[in-house]
Structure formats: structure tokens, C-alpha cells
C-alpha positions as CSV (number, residue, x, y, z in Angstrom):
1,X,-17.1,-6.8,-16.7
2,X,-15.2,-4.5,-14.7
3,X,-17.8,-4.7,-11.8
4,X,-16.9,-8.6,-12.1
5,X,-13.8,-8.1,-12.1
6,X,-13.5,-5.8,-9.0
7,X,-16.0,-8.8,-7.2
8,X,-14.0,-11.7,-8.1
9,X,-10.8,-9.9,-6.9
10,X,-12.8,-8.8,-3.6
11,X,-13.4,-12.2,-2.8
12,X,-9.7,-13.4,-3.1
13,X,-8.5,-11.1,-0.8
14,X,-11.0,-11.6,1.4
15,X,-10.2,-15.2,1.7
16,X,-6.8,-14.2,2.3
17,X,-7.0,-11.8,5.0
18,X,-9.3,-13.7,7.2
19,X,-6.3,-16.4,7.6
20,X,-4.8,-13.0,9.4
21,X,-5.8,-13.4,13.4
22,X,-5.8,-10.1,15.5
23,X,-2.9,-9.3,17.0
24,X,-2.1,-7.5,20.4
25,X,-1.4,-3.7,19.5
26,X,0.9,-3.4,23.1
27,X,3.2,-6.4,22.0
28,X,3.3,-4.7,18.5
29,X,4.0,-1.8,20.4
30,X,7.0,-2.9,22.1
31,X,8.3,-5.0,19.0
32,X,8.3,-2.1,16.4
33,X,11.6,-0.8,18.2
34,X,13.6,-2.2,15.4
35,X,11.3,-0.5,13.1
36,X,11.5,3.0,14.4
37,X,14.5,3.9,12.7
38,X,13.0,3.7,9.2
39,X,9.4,3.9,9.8
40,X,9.3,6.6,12.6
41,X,8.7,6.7,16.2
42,X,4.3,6.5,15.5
43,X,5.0,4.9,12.0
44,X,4.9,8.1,10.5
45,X,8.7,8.1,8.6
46,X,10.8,11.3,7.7
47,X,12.0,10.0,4.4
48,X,9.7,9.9,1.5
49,X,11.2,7.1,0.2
50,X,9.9,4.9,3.2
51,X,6.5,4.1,3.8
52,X,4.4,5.6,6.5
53,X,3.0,3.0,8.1
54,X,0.5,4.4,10.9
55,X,-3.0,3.5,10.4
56,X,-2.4,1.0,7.1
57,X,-4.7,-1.9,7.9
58,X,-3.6,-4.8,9.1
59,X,-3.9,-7.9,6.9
60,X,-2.8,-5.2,4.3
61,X,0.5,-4.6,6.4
62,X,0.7,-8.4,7.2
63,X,0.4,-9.9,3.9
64,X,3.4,-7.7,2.8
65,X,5.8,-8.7,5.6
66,X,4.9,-12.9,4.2
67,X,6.1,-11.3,1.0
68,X,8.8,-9.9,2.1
69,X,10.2,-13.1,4.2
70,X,9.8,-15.1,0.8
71,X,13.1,-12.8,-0.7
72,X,13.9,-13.3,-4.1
73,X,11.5,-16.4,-4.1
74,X,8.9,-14.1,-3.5
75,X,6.9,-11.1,-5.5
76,X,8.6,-8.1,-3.3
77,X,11.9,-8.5,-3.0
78,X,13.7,-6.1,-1.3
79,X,17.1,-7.0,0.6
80,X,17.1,-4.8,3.8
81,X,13.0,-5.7,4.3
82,X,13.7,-9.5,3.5
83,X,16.2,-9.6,6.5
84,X,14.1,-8.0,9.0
85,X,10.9,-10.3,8.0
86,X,12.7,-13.3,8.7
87,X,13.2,-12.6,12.1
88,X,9.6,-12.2,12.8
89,X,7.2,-14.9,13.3
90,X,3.5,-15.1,12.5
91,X,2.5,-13.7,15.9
92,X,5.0,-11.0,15.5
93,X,3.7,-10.1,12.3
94,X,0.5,-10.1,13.8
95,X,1.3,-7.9,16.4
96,X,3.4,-5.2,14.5
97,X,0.8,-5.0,12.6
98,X,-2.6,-4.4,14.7
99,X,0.0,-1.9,16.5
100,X,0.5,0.2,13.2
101,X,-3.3,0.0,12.3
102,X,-4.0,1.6,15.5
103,X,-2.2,4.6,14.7
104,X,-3.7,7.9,13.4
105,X,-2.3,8.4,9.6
106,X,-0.2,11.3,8.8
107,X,-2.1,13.5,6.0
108,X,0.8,15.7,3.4
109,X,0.1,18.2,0.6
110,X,-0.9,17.9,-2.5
111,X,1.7,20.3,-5.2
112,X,-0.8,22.7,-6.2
113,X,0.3,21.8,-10.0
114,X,-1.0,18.3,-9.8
115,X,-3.8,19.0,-8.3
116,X,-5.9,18.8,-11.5
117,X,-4.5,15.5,-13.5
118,X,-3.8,13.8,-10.3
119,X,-7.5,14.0,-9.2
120,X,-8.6,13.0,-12.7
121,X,-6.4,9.8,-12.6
122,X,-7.8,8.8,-9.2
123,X,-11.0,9.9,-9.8
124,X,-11.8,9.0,-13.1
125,X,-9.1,6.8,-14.4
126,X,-8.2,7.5,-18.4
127,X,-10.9,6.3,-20.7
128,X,-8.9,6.6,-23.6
129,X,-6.0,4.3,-22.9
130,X,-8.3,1.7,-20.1
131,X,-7.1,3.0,-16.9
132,X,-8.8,2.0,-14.3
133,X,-10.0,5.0,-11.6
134,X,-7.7,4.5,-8.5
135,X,-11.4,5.1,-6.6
136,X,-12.4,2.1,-7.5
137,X,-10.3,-0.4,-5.3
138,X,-8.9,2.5,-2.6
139,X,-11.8,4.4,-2.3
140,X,-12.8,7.8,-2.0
141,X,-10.4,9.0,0.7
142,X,-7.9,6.5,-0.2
143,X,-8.9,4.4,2.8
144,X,-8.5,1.4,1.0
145,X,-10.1,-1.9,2.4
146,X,-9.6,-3.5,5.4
147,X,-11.4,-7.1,4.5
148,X,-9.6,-7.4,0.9
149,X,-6.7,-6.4,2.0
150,X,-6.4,-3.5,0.2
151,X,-4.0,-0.4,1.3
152,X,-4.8,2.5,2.6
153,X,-3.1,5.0,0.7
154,X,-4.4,8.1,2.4
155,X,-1.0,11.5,3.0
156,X,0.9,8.3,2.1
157,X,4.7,9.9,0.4
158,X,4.0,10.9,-2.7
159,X,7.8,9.1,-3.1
160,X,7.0,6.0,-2.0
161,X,3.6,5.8,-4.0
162,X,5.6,6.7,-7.1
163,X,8.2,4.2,-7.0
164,X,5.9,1.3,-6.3
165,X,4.5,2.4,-9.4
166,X,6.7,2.5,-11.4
167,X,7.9,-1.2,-9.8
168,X,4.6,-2.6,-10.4
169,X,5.2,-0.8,-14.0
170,X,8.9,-2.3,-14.7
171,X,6.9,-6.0,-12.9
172,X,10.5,-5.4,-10.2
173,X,7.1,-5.7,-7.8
174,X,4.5,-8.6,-8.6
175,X,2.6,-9.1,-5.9
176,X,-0.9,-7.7,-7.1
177,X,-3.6,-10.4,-7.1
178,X,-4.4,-10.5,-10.7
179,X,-2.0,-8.1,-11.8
180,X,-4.4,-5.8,-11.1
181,X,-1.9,-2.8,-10.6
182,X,0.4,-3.9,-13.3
183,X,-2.6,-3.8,-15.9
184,X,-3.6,-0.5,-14.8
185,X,0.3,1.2,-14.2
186,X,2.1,-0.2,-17.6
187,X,-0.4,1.9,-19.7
188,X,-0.2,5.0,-17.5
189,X,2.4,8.1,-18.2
190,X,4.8,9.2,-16.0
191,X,3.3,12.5,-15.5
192,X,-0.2,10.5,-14.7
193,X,2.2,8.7,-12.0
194,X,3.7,12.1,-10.6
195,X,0.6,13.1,-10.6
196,X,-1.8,11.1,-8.8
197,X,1.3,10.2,-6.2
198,X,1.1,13.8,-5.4
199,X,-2.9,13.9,-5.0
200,X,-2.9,11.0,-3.1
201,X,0.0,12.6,-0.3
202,X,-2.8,15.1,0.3
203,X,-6.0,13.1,0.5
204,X,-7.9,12.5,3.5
């Protein structure tokens, strides 16, 4: 069922990300200017609590700035983001967002301490409450996948990852085909979140 599962969801995203033209990574280039102060000068940002965003696929990175231009109509609301999308227009979007998928990723390190439970949780999921291995959609590496749609989540900030966690776990964040991260997140504890935030800020 699970297999099923991860196929039918597959095939959603797919659909959706080949509405998603290529964009022109020298355009994106010159229009990321605006997004330097948050996201860093090669989309690598210096505060955890922002998302790196060098080397995240494309139609991942695109799907969430249409979110973001929706605002409080939308399933990712936030305020600052919501302003900025709405100056952008589809070939903009386009653009940014080839430009940031052809960056090289910034890799972190993992807290030793976490190490242990965080590679369980991604690995292997928890059997005894139905959560789902992280491996399973993200992939081994946490390179994600670039026809679904699907982040990469490879030295992403073990910040960031945490908090969308726990927004896909408070629902503050609904934009997961199928809920599929709020089924998974609203059983897990917060040390399995700490946790595998931290493991996946040092996977490469």
C-alpha cells in the first residue's frame, strides 16, 4: 500500500512540474539581487532560519514561490515571502529558479549526538508509531526529486528543516500533496525532529 502510495503521489507531482518551462539561469542570475540579502550572495544564506537555496531543483523552488504569491489564500503563508512573490511573474519565477538549481549546495554538520536517532528516522522511519523513512521520497542523499517536485534537502539548516516541521506538524504549512508530511510529522517527537534536522544538515 505504501509503494501505491508513494506511485500515486509520484505521478501528481509529476504532472505538476512539467507545467514548469526552463528558465534562463543568467536572467535568474541578475534577478536574484533582491534575494541576496536573505538567501546569500550563491544562495547559500548565513542565518539558519532561512533556507539555502543553491542547487534545490527547480520546479521544487518554483512551485513554492506560486505558493507563496497566493498569501493567506494559499498553503504557505508567510508575509515578507508573499510580498516579494508578487512582484515576480511566471518567467521570473522561472528564471530565479533554474539560476538557484545551478548552483552547487552547501553541505553542514551533523551534531555528533544526533547522529544515531537522526539516521534512524531518515533511514528507517519509526515502525512503531507508522513513520514513514524520510529515504523514501528524498532519497538516499537527500537529493530529493527533480520530476516530482520533491526537495532536495541535502546540508540544508538544520533550523529551517526543523521549523517546517514542526509547521507541517501545527498544519501553519499545508502545502504537501496528500498531506504526505503532515501524516508523517504529527506523529513524530520532537527529539525525532531535532534529530533528523540535524542529520539531514550533514548529508551529502
Amino acid at each position: 500500500m505504501n509503494k501505491l502510495l508513494y506511485f500515486i503521489n509520484f505521478l501528481l507531482l509529476s504532472v505538476f512540474s512539467l507545467n514548469i518551462s526552463a528558465g534562463n539561469v543568467e536572467k535568474g542570475k541578475e534577478k536574484s539581487a533582491t534575494c541576496i540579502t536573505c538567501h546569500g550572495d550563491a544562495g547559500v544564506s548565513v542565518n539558519p532560519a532561512w533556507p539555502k537555496l543553491a542547487g534545490q531543483h527547480a520546479s521544487y523552488t518554483a512551485s513554492q514561490l506560486y505558493e507563496f504569491q497566493k498569501g493567506a489564500n494559499g498553503k504557505r503563508n508567510n508575509a515578507v515571502m508573499h510580498g516579494i512573490a508578487l512582484t515576480l511573474s511566471n518567467t521570473d519565477i522561472e528564471d530565479l529558479s533554474a539560476y538557484y538549481a545551478s548552483l552547487d549546495n552547501s553541505i553542514g554538520v551533523t551534531d555528533d549526538k544526533y547522529v544515531t536517532l537522526g539516521q534512524s528516522i531518515y533511514r528507517g522511519g519509526n515502525l512503531e508509531y507508522k513513520i514513514q523513512a524520510c529515504i523514501a521520497c528524498h532519497g538516499p542523499n537527500g537529493q530529493g526529486n527533480l520530476p516530482a517536485a520533491i526537495p532536495s534537502l541535502s546540508g540544508q539548516h538544520s533550523t529551517y528543516i526543523y521549523t517546517q516541521l514542526k509547521n507541517f506538524q501545527s498544519k501553519k504549512r499545508s502545502n504537501d500533496p496528500n498531506k504526505m508530511m503532515r501524516n508523517i510529522v504529527y506523529r513524530m517527537s520532537e527529539d525525532e525532529m531535532k534529530a533528523v534536522s540535524e542529520y539531514i544538515e550533514g548529508l551529502h
